[in-house]
C-alpha positions in Angstrom: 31.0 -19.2 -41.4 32.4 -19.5 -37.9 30.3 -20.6 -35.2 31.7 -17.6 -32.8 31.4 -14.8 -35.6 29.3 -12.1 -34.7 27.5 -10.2 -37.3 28.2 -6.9 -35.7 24.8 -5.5 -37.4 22.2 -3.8 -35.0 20.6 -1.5 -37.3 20.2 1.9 -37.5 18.5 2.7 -34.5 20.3 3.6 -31.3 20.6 0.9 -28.8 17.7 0.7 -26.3 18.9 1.7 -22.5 19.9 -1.1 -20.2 16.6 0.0 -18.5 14.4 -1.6 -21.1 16.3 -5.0 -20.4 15.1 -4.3 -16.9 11.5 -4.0 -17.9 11.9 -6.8 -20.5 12.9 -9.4 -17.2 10.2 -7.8 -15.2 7.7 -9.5 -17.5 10.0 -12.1 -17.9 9.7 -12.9 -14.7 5.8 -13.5 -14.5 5.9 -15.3 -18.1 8.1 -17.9 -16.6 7.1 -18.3 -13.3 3.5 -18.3 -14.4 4.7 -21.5 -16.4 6.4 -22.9 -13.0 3.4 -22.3 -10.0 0.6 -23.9 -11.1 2.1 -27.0 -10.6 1.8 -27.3 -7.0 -1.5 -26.2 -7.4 -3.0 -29.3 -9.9 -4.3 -31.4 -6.5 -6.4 -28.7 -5.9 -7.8 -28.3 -9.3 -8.6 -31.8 -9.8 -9.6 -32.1 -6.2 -12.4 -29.1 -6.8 -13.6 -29.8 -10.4 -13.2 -33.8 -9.4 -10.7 -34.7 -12.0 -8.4 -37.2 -13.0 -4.8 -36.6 -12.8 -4.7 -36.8 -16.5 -7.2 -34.7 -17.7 -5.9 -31.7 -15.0 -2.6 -32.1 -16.0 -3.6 -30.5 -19.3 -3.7 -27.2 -17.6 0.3 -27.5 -18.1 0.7 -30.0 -20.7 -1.4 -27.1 -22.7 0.2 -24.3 -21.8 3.6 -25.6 -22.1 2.9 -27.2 -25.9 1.3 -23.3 -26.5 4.2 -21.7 -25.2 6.6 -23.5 -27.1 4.9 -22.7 -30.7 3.9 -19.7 -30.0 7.5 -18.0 -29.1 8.0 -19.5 -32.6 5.6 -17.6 -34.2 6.2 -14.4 -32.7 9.8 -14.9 -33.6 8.6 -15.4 -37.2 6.3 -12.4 -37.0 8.9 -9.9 -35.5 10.8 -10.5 -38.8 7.8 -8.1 -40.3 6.1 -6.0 -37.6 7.2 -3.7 -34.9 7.9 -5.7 -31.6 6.4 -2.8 -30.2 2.8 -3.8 -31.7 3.8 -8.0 -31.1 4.9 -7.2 -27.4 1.7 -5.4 -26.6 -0.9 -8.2 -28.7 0.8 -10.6 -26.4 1.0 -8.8 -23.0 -2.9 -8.0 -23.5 -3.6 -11.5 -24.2 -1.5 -12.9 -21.3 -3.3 -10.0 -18.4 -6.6 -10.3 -20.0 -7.1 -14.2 -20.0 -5.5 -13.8 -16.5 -8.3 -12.0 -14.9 -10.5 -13.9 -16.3 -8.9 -17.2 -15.1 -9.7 -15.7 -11.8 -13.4 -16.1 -11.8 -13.8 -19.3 -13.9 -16.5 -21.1 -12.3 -15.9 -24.1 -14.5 -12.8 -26.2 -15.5 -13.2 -25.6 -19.4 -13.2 -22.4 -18.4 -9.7 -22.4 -16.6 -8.1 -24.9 -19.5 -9.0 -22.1 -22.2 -7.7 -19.3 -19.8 -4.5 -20.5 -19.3 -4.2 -21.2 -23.0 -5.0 -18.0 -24.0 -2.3 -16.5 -21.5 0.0 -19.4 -22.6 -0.2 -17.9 -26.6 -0.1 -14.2 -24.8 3.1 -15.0 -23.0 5.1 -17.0 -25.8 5.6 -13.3 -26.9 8.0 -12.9 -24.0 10.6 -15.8 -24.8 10.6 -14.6 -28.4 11.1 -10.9 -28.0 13.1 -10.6 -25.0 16.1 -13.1 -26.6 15.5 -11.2 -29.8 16.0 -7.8 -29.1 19.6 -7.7 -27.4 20.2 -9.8 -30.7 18.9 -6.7 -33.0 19.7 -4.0 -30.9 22.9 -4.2 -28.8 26.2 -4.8 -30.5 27.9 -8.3 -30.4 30.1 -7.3 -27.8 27.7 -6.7 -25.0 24.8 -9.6 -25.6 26.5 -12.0 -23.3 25.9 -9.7 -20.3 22.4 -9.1 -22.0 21.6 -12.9 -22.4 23.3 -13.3 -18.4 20.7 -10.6 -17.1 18.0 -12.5 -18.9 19.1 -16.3 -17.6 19.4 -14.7 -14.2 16.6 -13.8 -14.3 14.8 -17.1 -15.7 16.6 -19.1 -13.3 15.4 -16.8 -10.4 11.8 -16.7 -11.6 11.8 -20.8 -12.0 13.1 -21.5 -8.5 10.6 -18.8 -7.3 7.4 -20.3 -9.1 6.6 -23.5 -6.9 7.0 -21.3 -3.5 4.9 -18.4 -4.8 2.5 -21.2 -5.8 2.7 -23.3 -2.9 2.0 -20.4 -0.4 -0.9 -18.7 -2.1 -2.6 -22.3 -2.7 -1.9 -23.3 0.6 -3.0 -20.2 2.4 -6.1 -18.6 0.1 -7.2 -20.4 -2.5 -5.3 -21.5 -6.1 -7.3 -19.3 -8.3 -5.3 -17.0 -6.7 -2.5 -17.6 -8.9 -4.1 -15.9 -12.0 -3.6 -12.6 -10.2 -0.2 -12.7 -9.8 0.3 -12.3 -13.6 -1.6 -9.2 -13.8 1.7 -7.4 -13.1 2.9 -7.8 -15.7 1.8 -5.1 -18.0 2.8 -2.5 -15.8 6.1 -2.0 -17.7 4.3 -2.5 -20.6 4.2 1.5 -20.9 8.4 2.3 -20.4 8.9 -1.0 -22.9 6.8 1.0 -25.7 8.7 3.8 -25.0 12.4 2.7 -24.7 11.8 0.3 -28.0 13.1 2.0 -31.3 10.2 2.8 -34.0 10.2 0.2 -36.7 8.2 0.1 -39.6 6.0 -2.7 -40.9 8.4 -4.6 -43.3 7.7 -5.0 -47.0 8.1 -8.3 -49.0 8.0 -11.5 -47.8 4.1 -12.3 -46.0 3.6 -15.0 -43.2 2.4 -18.4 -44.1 0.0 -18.8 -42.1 -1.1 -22.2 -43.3 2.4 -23.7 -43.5 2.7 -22.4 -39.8 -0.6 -24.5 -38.8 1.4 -27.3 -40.7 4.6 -27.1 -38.6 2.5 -25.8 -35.5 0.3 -28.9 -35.4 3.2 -31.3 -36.4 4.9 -30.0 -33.1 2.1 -30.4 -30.8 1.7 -33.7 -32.3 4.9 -34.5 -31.0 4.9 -33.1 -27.8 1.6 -34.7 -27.2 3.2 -38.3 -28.3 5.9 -37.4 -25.6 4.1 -36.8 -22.8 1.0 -39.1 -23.6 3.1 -41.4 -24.5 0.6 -42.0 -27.9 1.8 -43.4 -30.9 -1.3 -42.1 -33.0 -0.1 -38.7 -32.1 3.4 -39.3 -33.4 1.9 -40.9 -36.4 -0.2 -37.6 -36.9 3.0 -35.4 -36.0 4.9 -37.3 -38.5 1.9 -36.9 -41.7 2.1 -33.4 -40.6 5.4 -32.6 -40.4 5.4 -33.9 -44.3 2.9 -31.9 -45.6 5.2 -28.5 -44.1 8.1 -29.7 -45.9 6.6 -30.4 -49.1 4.8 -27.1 -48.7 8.3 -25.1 -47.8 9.6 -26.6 -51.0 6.9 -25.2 -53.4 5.9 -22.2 -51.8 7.7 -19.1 -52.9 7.4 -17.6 -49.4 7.8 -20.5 -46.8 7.0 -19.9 -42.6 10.8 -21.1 -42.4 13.3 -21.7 -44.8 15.3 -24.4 -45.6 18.8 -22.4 -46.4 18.4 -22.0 -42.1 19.0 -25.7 -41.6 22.0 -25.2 -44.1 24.4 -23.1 -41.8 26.3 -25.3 -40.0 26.9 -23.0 -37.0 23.9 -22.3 -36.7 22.7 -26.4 -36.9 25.5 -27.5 -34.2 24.6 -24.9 -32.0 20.7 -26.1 -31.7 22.0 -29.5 -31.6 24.5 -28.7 -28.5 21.4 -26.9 -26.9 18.9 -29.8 -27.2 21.3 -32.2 -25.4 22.5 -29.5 -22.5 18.6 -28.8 -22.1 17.8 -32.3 -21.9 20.3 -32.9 -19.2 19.1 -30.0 -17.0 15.7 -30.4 -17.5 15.7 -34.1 -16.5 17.8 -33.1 -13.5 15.2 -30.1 -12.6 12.3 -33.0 -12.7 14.6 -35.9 -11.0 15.9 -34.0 -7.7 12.0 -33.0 -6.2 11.1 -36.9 -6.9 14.7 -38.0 -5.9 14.0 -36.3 -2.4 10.3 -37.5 -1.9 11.3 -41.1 -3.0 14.6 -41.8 -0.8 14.3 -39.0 1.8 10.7 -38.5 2.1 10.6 -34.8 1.7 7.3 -33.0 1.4 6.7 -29.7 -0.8 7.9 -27.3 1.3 10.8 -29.3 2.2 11.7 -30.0 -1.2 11.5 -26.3 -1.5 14.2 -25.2 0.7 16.6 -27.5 -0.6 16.2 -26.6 -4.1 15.8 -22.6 -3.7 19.4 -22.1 -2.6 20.8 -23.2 -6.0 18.0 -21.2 -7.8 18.7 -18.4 -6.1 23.1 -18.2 -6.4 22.2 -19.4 -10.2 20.4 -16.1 -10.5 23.1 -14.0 -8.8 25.9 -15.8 -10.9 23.9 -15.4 -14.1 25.5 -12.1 -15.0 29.0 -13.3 -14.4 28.1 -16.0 -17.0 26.9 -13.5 -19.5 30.5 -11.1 -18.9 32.5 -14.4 -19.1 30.8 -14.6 -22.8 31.5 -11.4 -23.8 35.2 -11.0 -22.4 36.0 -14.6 -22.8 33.7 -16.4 -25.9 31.5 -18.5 -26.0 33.0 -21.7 -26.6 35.2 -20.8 -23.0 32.0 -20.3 -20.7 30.7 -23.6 -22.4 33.4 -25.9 -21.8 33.7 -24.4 -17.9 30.0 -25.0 -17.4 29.8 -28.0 -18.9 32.7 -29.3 -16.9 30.8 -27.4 -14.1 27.4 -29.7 -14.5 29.5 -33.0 -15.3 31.3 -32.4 -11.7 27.6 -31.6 -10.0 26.1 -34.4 -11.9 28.7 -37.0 -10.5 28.6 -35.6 -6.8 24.7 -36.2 -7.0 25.0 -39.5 -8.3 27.2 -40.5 -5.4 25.7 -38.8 -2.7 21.8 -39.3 -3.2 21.9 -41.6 -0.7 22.9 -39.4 1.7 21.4 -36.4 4.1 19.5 -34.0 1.2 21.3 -31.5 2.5 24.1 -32.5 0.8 21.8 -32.9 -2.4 21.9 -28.9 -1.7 25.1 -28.7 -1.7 25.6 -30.7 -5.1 22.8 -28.4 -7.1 24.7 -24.8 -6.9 27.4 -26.8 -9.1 24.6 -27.5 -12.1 22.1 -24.7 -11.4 24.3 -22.2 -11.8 26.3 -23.8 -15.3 22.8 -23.8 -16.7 22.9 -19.5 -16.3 26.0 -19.6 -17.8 24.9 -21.8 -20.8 21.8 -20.2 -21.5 23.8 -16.8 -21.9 26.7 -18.7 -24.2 24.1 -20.7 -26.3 22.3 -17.3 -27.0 25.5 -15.9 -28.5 26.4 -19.0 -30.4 23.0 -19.6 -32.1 21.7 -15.8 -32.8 25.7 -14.9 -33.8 24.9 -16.5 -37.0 21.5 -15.6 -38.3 21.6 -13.0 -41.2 19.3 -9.9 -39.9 16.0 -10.7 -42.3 15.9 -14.4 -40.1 16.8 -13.0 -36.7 13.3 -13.8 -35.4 12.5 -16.8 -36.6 16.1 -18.4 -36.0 15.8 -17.5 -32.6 11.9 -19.2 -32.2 13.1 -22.4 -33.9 16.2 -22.0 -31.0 13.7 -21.0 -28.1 10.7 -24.3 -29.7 13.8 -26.8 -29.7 14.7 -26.1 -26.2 11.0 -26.3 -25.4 11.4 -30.1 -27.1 13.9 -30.6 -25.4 12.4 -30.5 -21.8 9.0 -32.1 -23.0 11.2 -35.5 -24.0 13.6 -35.2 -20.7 10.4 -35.1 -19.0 9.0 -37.9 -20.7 11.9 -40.1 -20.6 13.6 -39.5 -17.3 10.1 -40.1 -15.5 9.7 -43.2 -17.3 13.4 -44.1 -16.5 12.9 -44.1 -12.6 10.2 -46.1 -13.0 13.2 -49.4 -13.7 15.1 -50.7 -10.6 18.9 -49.0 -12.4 20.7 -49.0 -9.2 23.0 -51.6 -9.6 24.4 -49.7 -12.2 25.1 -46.9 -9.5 28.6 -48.1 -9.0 30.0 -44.7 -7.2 27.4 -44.6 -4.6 28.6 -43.4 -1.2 26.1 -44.9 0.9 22.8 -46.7 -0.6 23.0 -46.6 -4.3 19.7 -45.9 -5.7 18.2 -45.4 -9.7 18.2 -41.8 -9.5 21.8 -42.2 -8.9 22.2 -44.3 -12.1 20.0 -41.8 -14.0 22.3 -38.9 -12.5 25.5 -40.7 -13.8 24.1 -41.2 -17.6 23.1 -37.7 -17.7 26.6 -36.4 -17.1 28.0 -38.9 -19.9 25.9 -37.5 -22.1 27.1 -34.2 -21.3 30.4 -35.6 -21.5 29.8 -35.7 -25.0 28.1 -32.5 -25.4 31.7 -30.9 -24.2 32.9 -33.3 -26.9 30.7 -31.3 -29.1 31.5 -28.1 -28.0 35.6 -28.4 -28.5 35.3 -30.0 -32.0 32.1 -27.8 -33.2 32.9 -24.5 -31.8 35.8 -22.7 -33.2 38.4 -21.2 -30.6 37.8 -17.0 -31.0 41.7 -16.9 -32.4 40.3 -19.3 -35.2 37.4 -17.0 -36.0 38.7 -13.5 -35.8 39.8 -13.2 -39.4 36.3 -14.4 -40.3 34.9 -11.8 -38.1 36.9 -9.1 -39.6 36.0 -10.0 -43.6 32.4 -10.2 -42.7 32.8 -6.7 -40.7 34.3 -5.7 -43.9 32.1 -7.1 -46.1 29.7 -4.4 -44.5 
């Protein structure tokens, strides 16, 4: 089947209101930033509970390894209940462990707060890339995915200010409160989502997904720690789920998935495009401290202007994919990022304010390739696998940005800047480490124009699958 074919199915229920997509990025909003401010605040958390950087950093290493698997099973879950009940389980989880982040007195007390409002918030990933898939028609998701990008890419660049001011001015705890909005659209959410009953057939393995679940976290944790017992266990783990999905009659995911080739290229084209933007995301704030000697806030105002037009452009990125195709707004953005990436490996040495000027190029691209990928991946999915195809999307992009952040922060460690050949003005490593990064999007565009059928190609597919009912 075409990568670019659509299924055209969206149920029987009417299509929710563009209003619910407006609640859907309110929460949004708080799930991802909530992931984003507590960085700036970890000197103060170790600096209060007298910690070590690497045993505060677990306040995001958890909550980012938590978020990741548990988008995946909500995905898997929404196959088979309401979202209505999943979205509410998760938004209660993710306000109540908030409060009571707020008044831990202890700093086992924060680490299991913010892992309990990490497995409440993975609902919002899942769900909110899931519905438009199962509710609005294939010709209107890109603007739905474009609203939803905007709105991530708005909510990240947002995170480290919010954070910085209310650590800097009352105190970090602070920062638990903030998520307590959240909820309140909870209400209009219940009401604008269709009814669905509880489906019949197939149950959840649970212990296949503690197999895959802890095989991932494995990982992640053998990223990050850099620990090669933790890849050993990911690896014994990761095993015992695939010998279990091949006997059990009712696997967490199944293998005929992994068998659709559209589907498989467009995860692959995804980890590479996240890796790229995700190392840049973690280069650029060290890249200014390092050569320019930038503090926080600093840093902050030279990064927020491309976070900001990214979030204003998203929508045009999701229109483009709807009007134009995917395979279109993924070749202009990748060409957009390759362009960006170049600029900022020649200029680094230069004033950061043309560093500013450099990041709109790549920022903005990523809206557009969020919106595209969306499409791509969930076009696809037969309607029984919707949820789970999109978690195993939304858990490899997670990957993806736990081994850019592994590697790339390794990477700077090495004196590369010979190898920074365009450099206008001092070359430097982060300019070499700019420069790979757009080769390897160089071959992700590759990718995209051998993988990704043109939409001429696919619209006699289309049409036999339309009529295939």
């Amino acid at each position: 089947m075409p990568l670019e074919a659509d299924r055209g199915k969206t149920g029987s229920a009417a299509a929710p209101s563009n209003r619910l997509v407006q609640a859907l990025c309110f929460v949004l909003f708080f799930s991802v930033m909530n992931a984003t401010m507590f960085n700036v605040a970890l000197p103060d958390i170790a600096s209060e509970f007298q910690l070590a950087p690497s045993a505060v950093s677990w306040t995001v290493t958890g909550y980012s390894v938590l978020y990741a698997l548990g988008s995946l099973l909500f995905g898997k879950l929404a196959d088979k209940y309401p979202l209505k009940r999943l979205i509410t389980i998760g938004l209660l989880l993710f306000s109540g462990a908030s409060a009571a982040g707020f008044f831990a007195n202890s700093y086992a007390l924060v680490l299991v707060c913010r892992l309990v409002q990490a497995a409440g918030a993975s609902c919002v990933p899942a769900l909110v890339m899931l519905i438009p898939v199962r509710f609005f028609p294939p010709e209107q998701r890109g603007r739905v995915m474009g609203v939803i990008a905007s709105t991530i890419a708005f909510s990240s660049g947002l995170g480290p200010i919010v954070g910085g001011f209310i650590a800097g001015h009352f105190h970090w705890n602070g920062l638990f409160l903030i998520s307590l909005l959240a909820p309140v659209a909870l209400p209009f959410i219940r009401k604008s989502l269709p009814h669905e009953e509880v489906r019949t057939g197939e149950k959840v393995d649970l212990v296949g997904a503690g197999m895959l679940g802890g095989s991932v976290a494995s990982f992640m944790l053998s990223v990050t720690q850099f620990s090669l017992a933790w890849l050993v266990a990911s690896a014994v783990l990761g095993v015992c789920f695939f010998l279990r999905v091949k006997h059990t009659p009712h696997p967490f995911i199944r293998l005929s998935l992994f068998r659709m080739s559209g589907f498989v290229h467009g995860l692959m084209i995804s980890f590479i495009a996240l890796f790229s933007v995700f190392g840049i995301f973690l280069t650029t704030p060290m890249m200014l401290k390092a050569i320019h000697n930038l503090d926080a806030q600093a840093i902050g105002f030279v990064l927020f202007p491309a976070a900001m037009l990214a979030a204003v452009m998203g929508r045009l990125g999701g229109k483009l994919t709807d009007s134009r195709g995917s395979r279109y707004v993924l070749l202009l953005a990748f060409s957009m990022s390759i362009v960006g990436l170049v600029c900022l490996s020649s200029f680094t040495g230069l004033s950061p304010w043309i560093v500013a000027l450099c990041l709109p190029l790549i920022n903005v691209s990523f809206t557009f390739v969020q919106a595209a990928l969306a499409k791509v991946v969930s076009s696809v999915l037969p309607r029984e696998q919707t949820g789970v195809g999109m978690g195993v999307y939304n858990l490899v992009n997670f990957l993806s940005g736990a081994i850019s952040g592994a590697v790339l922060s390794k990477a700077v460690e090495f004196d590369w800047k010979a190898l920074n050949v365009n450099a206008v003005g001092a070359a430097s490593t982060y300019g070499t480490v700019y420069l790979i990064l757009a080769v390897i999007l160089a071959v992700n565009l590759f990718l995209v124009r051998q993988k990704l059928e043109k939409p001429a190609a696919a619209m006699p597919a289309m049409q036999r699958s339309n009529a295939n009912g």
